[in-house]
Structures are given as C-alpha cells and as structure tokens.
N, C-alpha and C positions, 0 to 999 in steps of 0.2 A: 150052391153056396149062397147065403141069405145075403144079400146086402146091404151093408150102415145104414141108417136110417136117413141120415143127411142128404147119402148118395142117391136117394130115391128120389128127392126134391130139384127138377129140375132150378128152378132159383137158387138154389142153394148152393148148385155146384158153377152156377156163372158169376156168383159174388168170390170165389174163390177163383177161377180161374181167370176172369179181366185184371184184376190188381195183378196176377202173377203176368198176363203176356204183358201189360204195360211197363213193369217194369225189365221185362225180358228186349223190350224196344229200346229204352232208354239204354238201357247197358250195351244195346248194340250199335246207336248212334254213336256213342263217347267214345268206342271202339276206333268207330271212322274215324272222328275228329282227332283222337290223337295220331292216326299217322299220316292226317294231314299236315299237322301242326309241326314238323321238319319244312316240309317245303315251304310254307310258309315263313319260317325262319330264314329258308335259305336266299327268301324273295328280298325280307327287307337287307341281308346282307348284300345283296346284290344291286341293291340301291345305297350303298353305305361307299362316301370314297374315301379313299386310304390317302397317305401322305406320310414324309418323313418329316420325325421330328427336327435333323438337324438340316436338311433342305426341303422347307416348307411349300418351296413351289413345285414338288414335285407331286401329281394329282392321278392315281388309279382306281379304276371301277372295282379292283381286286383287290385280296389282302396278297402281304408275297415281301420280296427284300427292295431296297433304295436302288434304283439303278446307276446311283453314284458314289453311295459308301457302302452298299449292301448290308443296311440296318432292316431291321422289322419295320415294315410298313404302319401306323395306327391309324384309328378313324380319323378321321377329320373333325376338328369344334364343330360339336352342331349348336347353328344357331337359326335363329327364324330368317327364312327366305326374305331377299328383296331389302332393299336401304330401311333406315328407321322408320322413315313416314310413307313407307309406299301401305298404300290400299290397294289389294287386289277385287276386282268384279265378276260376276259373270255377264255376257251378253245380255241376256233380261234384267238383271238388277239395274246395270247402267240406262239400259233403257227406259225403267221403272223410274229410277231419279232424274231421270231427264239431264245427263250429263252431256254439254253439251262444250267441244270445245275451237280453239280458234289459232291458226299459225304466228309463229314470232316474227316479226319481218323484220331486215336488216335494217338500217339507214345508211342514204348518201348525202355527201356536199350537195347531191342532187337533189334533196328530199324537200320539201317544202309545206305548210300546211296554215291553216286562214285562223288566225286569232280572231272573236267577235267580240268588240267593245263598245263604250257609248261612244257619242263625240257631240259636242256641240259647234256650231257657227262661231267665229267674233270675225272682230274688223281686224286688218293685216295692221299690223302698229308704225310695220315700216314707210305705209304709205296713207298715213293720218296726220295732218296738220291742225294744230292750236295755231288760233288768232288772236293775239292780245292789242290792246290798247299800249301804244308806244310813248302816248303824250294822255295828262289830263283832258278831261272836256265833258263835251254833254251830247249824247245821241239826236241827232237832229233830223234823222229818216234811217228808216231800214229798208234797204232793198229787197233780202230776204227776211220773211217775218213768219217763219216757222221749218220746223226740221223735214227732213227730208227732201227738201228742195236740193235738185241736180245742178250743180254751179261746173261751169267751165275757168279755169285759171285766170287769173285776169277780171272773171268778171264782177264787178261791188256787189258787198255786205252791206256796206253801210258810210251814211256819211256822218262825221265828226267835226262838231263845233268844241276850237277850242284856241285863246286867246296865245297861248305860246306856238303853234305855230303859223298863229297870225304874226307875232314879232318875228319869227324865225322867217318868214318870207320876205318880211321888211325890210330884217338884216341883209338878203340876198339882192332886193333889189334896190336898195341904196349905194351898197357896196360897187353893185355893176352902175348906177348913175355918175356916184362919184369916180370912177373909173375914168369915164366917158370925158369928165370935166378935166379931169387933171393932169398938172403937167407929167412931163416925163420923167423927173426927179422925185414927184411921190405916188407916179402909176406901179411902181412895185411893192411897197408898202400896203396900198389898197388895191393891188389884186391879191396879196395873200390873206388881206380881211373876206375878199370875197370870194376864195378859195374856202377859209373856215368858215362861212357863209355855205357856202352848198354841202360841203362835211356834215354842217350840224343837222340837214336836213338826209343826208343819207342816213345818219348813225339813228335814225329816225324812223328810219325805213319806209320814205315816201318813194313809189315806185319812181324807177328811173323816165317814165315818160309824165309823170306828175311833173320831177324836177327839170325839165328839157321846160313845162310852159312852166313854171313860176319864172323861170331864167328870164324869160320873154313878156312877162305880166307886167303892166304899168301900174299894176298897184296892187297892195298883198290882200289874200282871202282868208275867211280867219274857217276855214273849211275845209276839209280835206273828205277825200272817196279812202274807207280801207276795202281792198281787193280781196278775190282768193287766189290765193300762190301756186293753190294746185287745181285739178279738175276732180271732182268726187261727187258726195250726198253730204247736207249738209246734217251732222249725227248730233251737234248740241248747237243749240242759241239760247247764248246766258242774258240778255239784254233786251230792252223796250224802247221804243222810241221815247225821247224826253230823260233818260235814264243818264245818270251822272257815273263817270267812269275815270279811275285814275292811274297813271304807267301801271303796264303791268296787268290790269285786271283781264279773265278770258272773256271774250266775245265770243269767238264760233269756235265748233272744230269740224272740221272736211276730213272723210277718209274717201278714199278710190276703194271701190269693189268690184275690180278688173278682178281680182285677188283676194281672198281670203284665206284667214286661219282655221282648221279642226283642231280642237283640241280635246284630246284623247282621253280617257281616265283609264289608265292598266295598272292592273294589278299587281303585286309584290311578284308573285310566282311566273310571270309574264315578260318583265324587265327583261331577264337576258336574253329575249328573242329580239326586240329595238333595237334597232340599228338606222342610221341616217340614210336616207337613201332609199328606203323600203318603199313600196308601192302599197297603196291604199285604198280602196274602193269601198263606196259608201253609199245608200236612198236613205231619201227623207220623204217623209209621211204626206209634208204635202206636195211632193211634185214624185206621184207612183208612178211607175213601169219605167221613171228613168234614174240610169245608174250615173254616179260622180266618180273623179278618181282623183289620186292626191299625192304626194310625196312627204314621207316624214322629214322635217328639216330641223327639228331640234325634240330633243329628251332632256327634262329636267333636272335636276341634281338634289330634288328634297323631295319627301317621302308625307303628304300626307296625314299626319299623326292621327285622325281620327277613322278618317276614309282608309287609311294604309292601300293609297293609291298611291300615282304619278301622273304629274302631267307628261304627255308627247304629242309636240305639233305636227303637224302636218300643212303644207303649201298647195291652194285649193283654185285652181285657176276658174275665174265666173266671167268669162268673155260676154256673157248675153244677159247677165246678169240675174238671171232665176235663182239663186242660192242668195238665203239672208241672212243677215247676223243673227243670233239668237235661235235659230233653228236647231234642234235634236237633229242626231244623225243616226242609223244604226252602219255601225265600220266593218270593214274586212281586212284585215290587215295581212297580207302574204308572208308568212316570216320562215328562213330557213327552219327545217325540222332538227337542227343540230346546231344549239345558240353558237355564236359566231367569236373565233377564239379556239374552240374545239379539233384538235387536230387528229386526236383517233376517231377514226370514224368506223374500222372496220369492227369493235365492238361494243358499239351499241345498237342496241335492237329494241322495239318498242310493241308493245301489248295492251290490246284493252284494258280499260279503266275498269272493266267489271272482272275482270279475272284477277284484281289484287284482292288477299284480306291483310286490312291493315289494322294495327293496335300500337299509335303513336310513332316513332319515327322505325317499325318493323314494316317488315310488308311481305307476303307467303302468297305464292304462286303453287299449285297443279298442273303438274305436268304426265300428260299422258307418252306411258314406254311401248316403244313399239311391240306388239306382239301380237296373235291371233285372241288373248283372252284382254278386257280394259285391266291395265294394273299403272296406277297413278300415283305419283309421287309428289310430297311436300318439297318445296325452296324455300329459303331466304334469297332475297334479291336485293342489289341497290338498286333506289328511285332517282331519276336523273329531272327531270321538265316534263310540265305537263303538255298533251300536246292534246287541246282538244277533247276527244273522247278516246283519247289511247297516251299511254305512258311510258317515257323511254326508260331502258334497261343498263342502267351503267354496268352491273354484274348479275351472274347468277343465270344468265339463260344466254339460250347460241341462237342463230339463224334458222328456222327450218323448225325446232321443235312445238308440239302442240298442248297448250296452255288451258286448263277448264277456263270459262268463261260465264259459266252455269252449273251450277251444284258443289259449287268448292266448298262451300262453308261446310255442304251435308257430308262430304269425303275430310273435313275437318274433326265434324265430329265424332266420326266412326275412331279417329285418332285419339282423340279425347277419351272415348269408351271404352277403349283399351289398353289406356294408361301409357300411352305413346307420344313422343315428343310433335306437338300441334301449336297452330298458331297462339292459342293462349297461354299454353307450356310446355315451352320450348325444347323441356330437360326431362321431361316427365318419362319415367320408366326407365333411364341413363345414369347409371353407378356411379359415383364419384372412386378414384383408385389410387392408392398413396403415387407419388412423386417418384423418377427414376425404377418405376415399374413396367413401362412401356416395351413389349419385344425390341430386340436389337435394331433390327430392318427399321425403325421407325425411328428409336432413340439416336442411331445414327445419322439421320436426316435433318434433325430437327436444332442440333447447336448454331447454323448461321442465323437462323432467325433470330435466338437467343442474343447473340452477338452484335448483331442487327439493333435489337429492343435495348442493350447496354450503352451503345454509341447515342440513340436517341435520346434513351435517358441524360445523356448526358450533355448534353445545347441546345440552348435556346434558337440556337438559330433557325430559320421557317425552311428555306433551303437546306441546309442539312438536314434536316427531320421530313421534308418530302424526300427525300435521297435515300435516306435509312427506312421507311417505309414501302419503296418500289421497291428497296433488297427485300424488305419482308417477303413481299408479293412474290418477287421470283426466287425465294427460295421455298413459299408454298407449294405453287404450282410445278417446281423441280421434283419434287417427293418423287418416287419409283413407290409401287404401291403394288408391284407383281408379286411380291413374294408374302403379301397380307394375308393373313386368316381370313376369313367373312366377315368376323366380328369386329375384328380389328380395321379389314376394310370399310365396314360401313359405319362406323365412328368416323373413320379417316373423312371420309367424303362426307359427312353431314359437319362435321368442326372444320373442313379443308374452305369449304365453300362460305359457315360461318368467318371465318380467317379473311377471306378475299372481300366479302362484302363490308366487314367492319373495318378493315384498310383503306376501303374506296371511299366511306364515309367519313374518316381520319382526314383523308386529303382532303376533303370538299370544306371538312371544317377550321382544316390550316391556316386562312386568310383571317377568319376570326377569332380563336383560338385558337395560339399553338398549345397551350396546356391542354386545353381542351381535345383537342385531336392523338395528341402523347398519354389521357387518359382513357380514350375511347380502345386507342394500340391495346395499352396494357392490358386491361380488362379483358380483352377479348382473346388476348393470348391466355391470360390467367384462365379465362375461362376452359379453353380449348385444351391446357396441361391438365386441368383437374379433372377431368373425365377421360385423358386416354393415357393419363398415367405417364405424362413427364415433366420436366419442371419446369416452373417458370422463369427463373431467375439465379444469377449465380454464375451469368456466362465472363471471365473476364477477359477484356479487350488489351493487347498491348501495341503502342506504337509500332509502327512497319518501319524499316529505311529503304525507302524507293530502289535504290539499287542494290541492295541486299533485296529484295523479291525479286525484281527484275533476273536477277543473277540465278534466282531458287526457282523463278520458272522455264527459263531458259534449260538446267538441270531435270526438272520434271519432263518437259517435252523431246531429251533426249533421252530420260529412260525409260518410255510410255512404248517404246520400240525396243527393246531387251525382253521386259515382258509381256508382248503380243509376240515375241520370237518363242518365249516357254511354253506359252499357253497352246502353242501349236505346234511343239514337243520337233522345235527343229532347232537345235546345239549348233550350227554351223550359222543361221539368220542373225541367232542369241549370241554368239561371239563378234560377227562384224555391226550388231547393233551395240554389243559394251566397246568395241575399239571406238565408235565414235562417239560415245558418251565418255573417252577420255580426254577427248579434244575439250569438252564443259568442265572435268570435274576439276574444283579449287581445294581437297582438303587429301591427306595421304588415306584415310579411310575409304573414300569414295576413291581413289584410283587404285588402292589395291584391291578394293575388291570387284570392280569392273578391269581390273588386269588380270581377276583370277577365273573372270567371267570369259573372257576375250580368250584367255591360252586354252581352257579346257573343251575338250573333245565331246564328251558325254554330258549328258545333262544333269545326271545326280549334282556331281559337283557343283556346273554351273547355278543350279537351283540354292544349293547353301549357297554361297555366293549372292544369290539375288537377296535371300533375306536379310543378311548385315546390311546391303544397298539400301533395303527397303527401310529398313529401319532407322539410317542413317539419316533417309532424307525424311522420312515421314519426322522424324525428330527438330528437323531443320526448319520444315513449312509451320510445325506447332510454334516455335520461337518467330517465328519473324515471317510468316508467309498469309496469315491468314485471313482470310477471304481482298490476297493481293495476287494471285497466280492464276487467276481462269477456274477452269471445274480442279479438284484436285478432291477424292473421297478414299478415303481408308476401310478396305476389306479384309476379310477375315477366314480365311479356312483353319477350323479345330481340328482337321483327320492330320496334320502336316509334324512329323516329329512324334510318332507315336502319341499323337491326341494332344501334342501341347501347343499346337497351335501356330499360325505364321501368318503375318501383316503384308500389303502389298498396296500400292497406289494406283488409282484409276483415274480416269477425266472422264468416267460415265459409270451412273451408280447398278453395276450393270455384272454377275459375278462371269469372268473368264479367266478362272483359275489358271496362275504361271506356273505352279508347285507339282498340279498334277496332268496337265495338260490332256487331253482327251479321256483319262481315264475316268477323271473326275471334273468335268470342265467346270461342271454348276456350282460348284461347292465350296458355301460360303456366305458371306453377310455384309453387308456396311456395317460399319462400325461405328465410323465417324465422315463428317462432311468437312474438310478444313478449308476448302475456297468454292464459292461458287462463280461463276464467270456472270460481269456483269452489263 
C-alpha cells in the first residue's frame, strides 16, 4: 500500500505529532490537579474555626452542633490576624531594619535620677550687712579704701566728721558734770537729761564701747569710728575720703562667704521634681577635679516670662572659701524618679526617650509580642515627667514588656502603607458604625460609663468630676471581653486603651481646667462609640435613697446564693438558699416567690420561681440601685421558655446559667451592667 505523500516526510509527521502529545500532557496534568483540589479544600476547612452564633465563645477546629444548645456550628468572622497596629516581621527583615528594642521598667519611692542644670554663685542675703551713715557729716579717712577687703566684726570702715554728734557728746557730758555738781533735789531731774543724753547716742548706733569712753571724755569729739557689725568681704564701698554724706546714705556693705547661695534656672517640665531638702552637687570650670554639694532651701513661686524658667536655691557651705560669687556652676540635682505627692507608684513605668513618636500632645509606642516570629504592635500612652533620657509612663504599658527604641517610625510607616490606624492616623482603615449597633456582650457593659459621663456632665465640681472619671476608668477596665469576636475584640482593645489613656490625661488637666478635662472625657468616649457602634449619650441618672440601696443590696447578696444553688442543679441548696433570702425579702412579690422557691422539691418549679425573683429585683436596682449596690450585671439566656428568653443577676460578668444548670451552663449574654463596685 502506497503511502500519503505527507507521511513520507519525516518533518512533517513531527509537526503533527508534538502539538498532539503536548496537548495530551496538559490534559493529563489538569487531570491531577483536579483531584487534588478536594484535599485542598479540605485543608483550608481544617484551618477554618467554627463557633455558635448564640454562644459566641464557644471555639471548634471542626464544623458539628453547640455543645450547649446543639445549634450548627458556623465559621467564625474572619478578620486579619493580630490587633489593628500589629506589624508582623520575619527574622531577617527585622534584622534588615535594624529593629532594635529596650525593657519597660517599673518605678519605686525608691527610684531616683540627676536633673542637669545651670546654677550660678551669689552672696547668702542672710548674712550681708548694709552700713549707712546714721548722722550727717563728711568722710574724714577710710580705713578700708577698696572692695574685697576681709574685715573682722568690730573692725573700722571709717571715720566720720560730723558736728551733731559733736553736740550730742556735749549733751552727755555736761549732763554727767552737772550731775556731779548738783544738789540732791535736782540730781533726778539731771540724771534723766543725762539718761536721754546717752539714748540719743544709742538711737545713733554708736557702738556700746564708743559710748562707755564718751561717758568718761572730758570733752566731746566732733568724730566718730563706723565699725563693721559683722565679719565678711567687704562686696561694695560707695564713698571717698573727703566725701559729704547725710542720714541714711550707704557706705559699705559686708557679706560672710562661710555660706553661699546657688541659684538654679529649671525648667517648667522639671518643677515638680523640687522639693526643699534635695541634695545637690555641683564643679565649676575654675576649680576642676573638685566636686561641691548643696541643699535646695527655697523654690520660687514665679515663672520666668521670657526664660519660662524658675528660680531654686540652694544652701552652699564655702568653709575654706574657694567658691565665689558670680561663678557658673554645672548642677546635679538628685530628685526622686516619681515627683513627690505621687502615691501609686505600682503603675508607672518609664521608657526611653527614643522609643516615643510623638505628634503634639499624642505619643505611640512599639511594642514587641512575644513569640518565635517579631510581630509588633502600635500604643497610645500617657506621658507623665521627663526623666532625663527616659520618660515615665502614666498609662499604656506594664512592667517587663519590650518597647522599639529604633525603627518605630519604619514599623510606623509600614502602617501608613496599608491604610492602617498609625501614629499620623489614628482611625485610618476603622469604619464608623451607626449607634446601639454594638453585639450585646459589649453593649451591655458599656451603660455605667455612660452614667458615669451624665453625672459629670452635670457639676462643676473638680472633686466630683475626678470621682466620675476613676468610675469611667473602672468601668473600662471591668469589660469581660471573652466572649468577643476578633474583630470586635480588637477594636475593643485599641478604643479600650484610647479610653484609659484620654482619662489619665482628663485628670492631669482637672487642676486647670475642669471644662477642659470634661471636654477631653467626652470626646473620647464620642470617639470610642462611633467606631464600635454604641452610643454616646442618653444614659439617664436618678437620685438613689441611701437606705433604699443599701436595703437592694443587702437583697441582691442574699439571692447571688439561690442562683449559684440552680446553676449547679441542686433543688435542696436552692430551697435553704430561698428560706434565707426570706429573712431580707420586704415586698409580698419577693416572698412568695422565694416561699415557692423554698417549698418545692424539683427544680422545674423552682427555676419559674427564680424568674419572677429575678425580674423583680432586676426591676428594683433599675429604679433606685444604680451603680449603689457593688457589682450587679443582668444576663441573659434566649433557649429558656421555648426561645423566649429569661433575665437573672450576677455580681460577675461571667455566664453560669441558673435555668439550665449543667446542661447548658454557658448560655447567655450580659445584657446590661446596673452597678459596678466601687
């Protein structure tokens, strides 16, 4: 049989047969790859966790039913790994940025740390004496005839010619002649002239051993010696010999420089580390390799205006006399690390100056999380005193954790780059979400603040409004945050920590504005609703009567035992915990239905029972209990009553179901927070 003619061409028959195996290849790869592409699927399910929708904190590797209401499991919100600002690294990348970080350290009453200031020399004011001219007259010698002359007490400045107290000597000793002369019926008369006779020379201030010889002089001198009063250097001489000088004008002035003043220049940010008493050490340029030391003995009360300094003294003992007025100093001043006043000391912690970025009165910290891979995380922090080259931590960081100290801006920007909340925008990539949209778990937490921000709003007073602010504070950090989504928890925590730190800054600003500090609150909570979807405002407050709470939690703490008896499905605990909740109860409601609690055997019953209880009182603490009875949180199980639902009280926001007791212990929600303990 002849052959095609094509088929005789070897080329011919390979242009025909490559395109065919290649595509005979391909068709068989695809082959593969789709019945890989099951396992595959079944990999990322396997990676997928489950959870129920109506108890959120329940978390499986598998899909399957609720181990509590036996609902269908679903996936879990997926949202990105890690808080808002974390940066994850590899080992070389970090390496590559040179990230480099440094430990937070606690502070004690112990702590201490060397402020460096100028200081200058002066003379001690308390031991400098003016000499003035006491009478007219005329400079007739100088004994000392230029400054710095060393005088001992006692010894002459100078002598003064001057014609009144030439008479005034006259006066003294005429007065003593006629004395002498006279009888005894007008020696009393002229000894009291000669009594104001040596008066006028006291009031004069001629020293007492002057007026011992004029007593004794047979005839008056129209010349007197002035002395020096004290022993020192003489620091001014305003006069020449021959010079005319009238009461009153200065002649010398003496200071002793046993003793000198420092005086300090510190700065605004500095002040509340001064305190009287501090110890100080000092060299000066011209007397090197030796050290001075001082005590602060006065802090000044005005500020500077241009300097926006302060003065503070310091007491400078110069026994040998090498330290001199006018001399520059460079100071060390020792000042506690925790200004003074400061009573918590267990949380504040202090961190390098280079690990802040700051942009006006914010400041953002890095913090590396522990693990085998870097993965670092943005803060807001309150700023407390600077200390040096490290700065204390009022909020925002603990003891022990590690802080960048190098490369934060670069791990800033990586934030920046992907549209993520960073130091320059705080909110970037963070949805705003209508009002009373927030899961329950959360919106139930969040009214005593609210309550808290309406009290505030509402006086002036500095005291009451730090008062209503520490409740803010612990009723942030009260949150329970176990039963959060991811998503929800890592809003929680990024606005939970905004919350604490814009509080801490609220009080520091209270001393000078309280408006100010009540508008920093507000803000900050508006802020912190408008991103997690609850509201700001709208909480209303009513009067308490002291003994009407008192009386409602006295109630509460006897029926916190009734239901910890249901929740642990023991009817016999549940009936001698309602007979002594009848000893409390004051209305016929509450005692029949803890009489219906106390008689019955079985728990069905007792369980109805507890809900009218429950509802009674939760109705009770709404009117007249709120945030006056300790912890008191309202929960919630929907399975209870074929799905309609049943309220109960707790003093921890925490679910152990009384309704279903082991069957269903978990199951449930906060609802609402009606007191928190304060």
């Amino acid at each position: 049989m002849k052959l095609p003619t094509f088929l005789r061409t070897p080329r011919k028959i390979l242009t025909i047969l490559i395109p065919l195996a290649l595509f005979l290849l391909g068709w068989w790869f695809g082959l593969l790859s789709e019945k890989k592409e099951p396992a595959a699927t079944g990999n990322s399910a396997s990676e997928t966790t489950w959870t129920c929708s109506m108890h959120p904190q329940i978390r499986q590797p598998d899909p399957g039913l609720c181990p509590i209401c036996s609902m269908d499991l679903i996936p879990l919100e997926s949202g990105e790994a890690g808080a808002l600002r974390q940066v994850s690294l590899s080992a070389e990348a970090s390496a590559l940025l040179n990230i480099q970080v440094s430990p937070v350290t606690a502070l004690t009453e112990n702590d201490a740390h060397k402020i460096n200031v100028f200081g200058r020399i002066a003379h001690d004011e308390r031991l400098t004496s003016s000499i003035t001219s006491r009478i007219g007259g005329r400079i007739e010698k100088l004994y000392i005839d230029f400054t710095g002359t060393h005088v001992e007490k006692g010894e002459p400045l100078a002598e003064l010619y001057s014609p009144e107290i030439f008479i005034a000597q006259k006066e003294v000793i005429e007065a003593r002649n006629a004395m002498s002369d006279s009888s005894a019926a007008t020696n009393k008369i002229r000894s009291s002239l000669y009594e104001s006779a040596i008066r006028k020379l006291e009031l004069l201030e001629i020293p007492a051993e002057e007026i011992a010889r004029i007593k004794t002089a047979e005839k008056p001198s129209d010349r007197i010696t002035i002395r020096s009063p004290q022993a020192g250097r003489v620091i001014e001489k305003t006069v020449i010999e021959g010079a005319y000088v009238k009461t009153g004008d200065p002649l010398f002035r003496v200071s002793d420089h046993s003793t000198l003043w420092l005086n300090l220049e510190v700065y605004e940010g500095q002040i509340p580390f001064m305190k009287e008493g501090l110890p100080v050490s000092f060299t000066i340029d011209a007397l090197p390799g030796e050290v001075f030391t001082g005590e602060i003995a006065y802090i000044d009360h005005f500020i500077d205006p241009l300097k926006r300094i302060i003065q503070v003294r310091a007491d400078v003992p110069n026994p040998e006399g090498k330290i001199k007025p006018n001399m520059f100093a460079s100071v060390e001043v020792l000042v506690p690390a925790i200004p003074p006043g400061t009573d918590e000391y267990q949380n504040l912690v202090s961190v390098p100056t280079s690990a802040l970025l700051r942009t006006g009165e914010r400041a953002v910290v890095y913090v590396r999380i522990p693990g085998a891979d870097p993965i670092f995380e943005g803060r807001e922090i309150l700023l407390g005193a600077k200390l040096g080259n490290r700065h204390i931590v009022e909020s925002g960081l603990a003891a022990g954790e590690l802080v960048v100290t190098q490369g934060a801006f670069k791990l800033d920007s990586e934030l920046q780059l992907k549209a993520r909340p960073s130091m320059m925008n705080p909110n970037a990539g963070i949805a705003e979400k209508p009002a009373h949209n927030a899961p329950e778990d959360l919106s139930g937490q969040w009214q005593p603040v609210l309550r808290a921000l309406t009290r505030m709003e509402n006086t002036n007073d500095a005291e009451t409004i730090t008062s209503e602010i520490s409740s803010m504070q612990a009723a942030v950090k009260k949150v329970s945050a176990d039963t959060f989504q991811p998503d929800l928890l890592n809003l929680w925590n990024e606005f939970s920590n905004r919350l604490l730190v814009d509080f801490g800054a609220a009080k520091k600003q209270l001393p000078i504005s309280p408006a100010a500090a009540k508008s920093i609150t507000r803000n900050s909570i508006q802020q912190a609703a408008r991103y997690l979807g609850l509201p700001s405002s709208g909480s209303t407050v009513t009067s308490t009567d002291p003994a009407a709470a008192k009386k409602l939690e006295a109630l509460v703490q006897a029926y916190l035992p009734i239901s910890k008896a249901l929740a642990a499905d023991d009817p016999s605990a549940a009936a001698s915990a309602a007979k002594e909740f009848l000893k409390t109860a004051d209305t016929p409601t509450l005692q029949n239905t803890a009489e219906k609690i106390s008689t019955a055997t079985e728990l069905k019953p007792q369980r109805a029972a507890f809900e009218s209880l429950s509802n009674e009182l939760i109705s009770r603490v709404r009117a007249n209990g709120l945030d006056r009875i300790g912890n008191a949180y309202v929960l919630h199980c929907p399975m209870v009553g074929k799905n309609q639902g049943a309220d109960w009280l707790s003093n921890i926001p925490q679910v152990i179901n009384p309704y279903y007791g082991d069957a269903m212990l978990n199951c449930g929600s906060v609802t609402a927070t009606l007191s928190l303990e304060k």
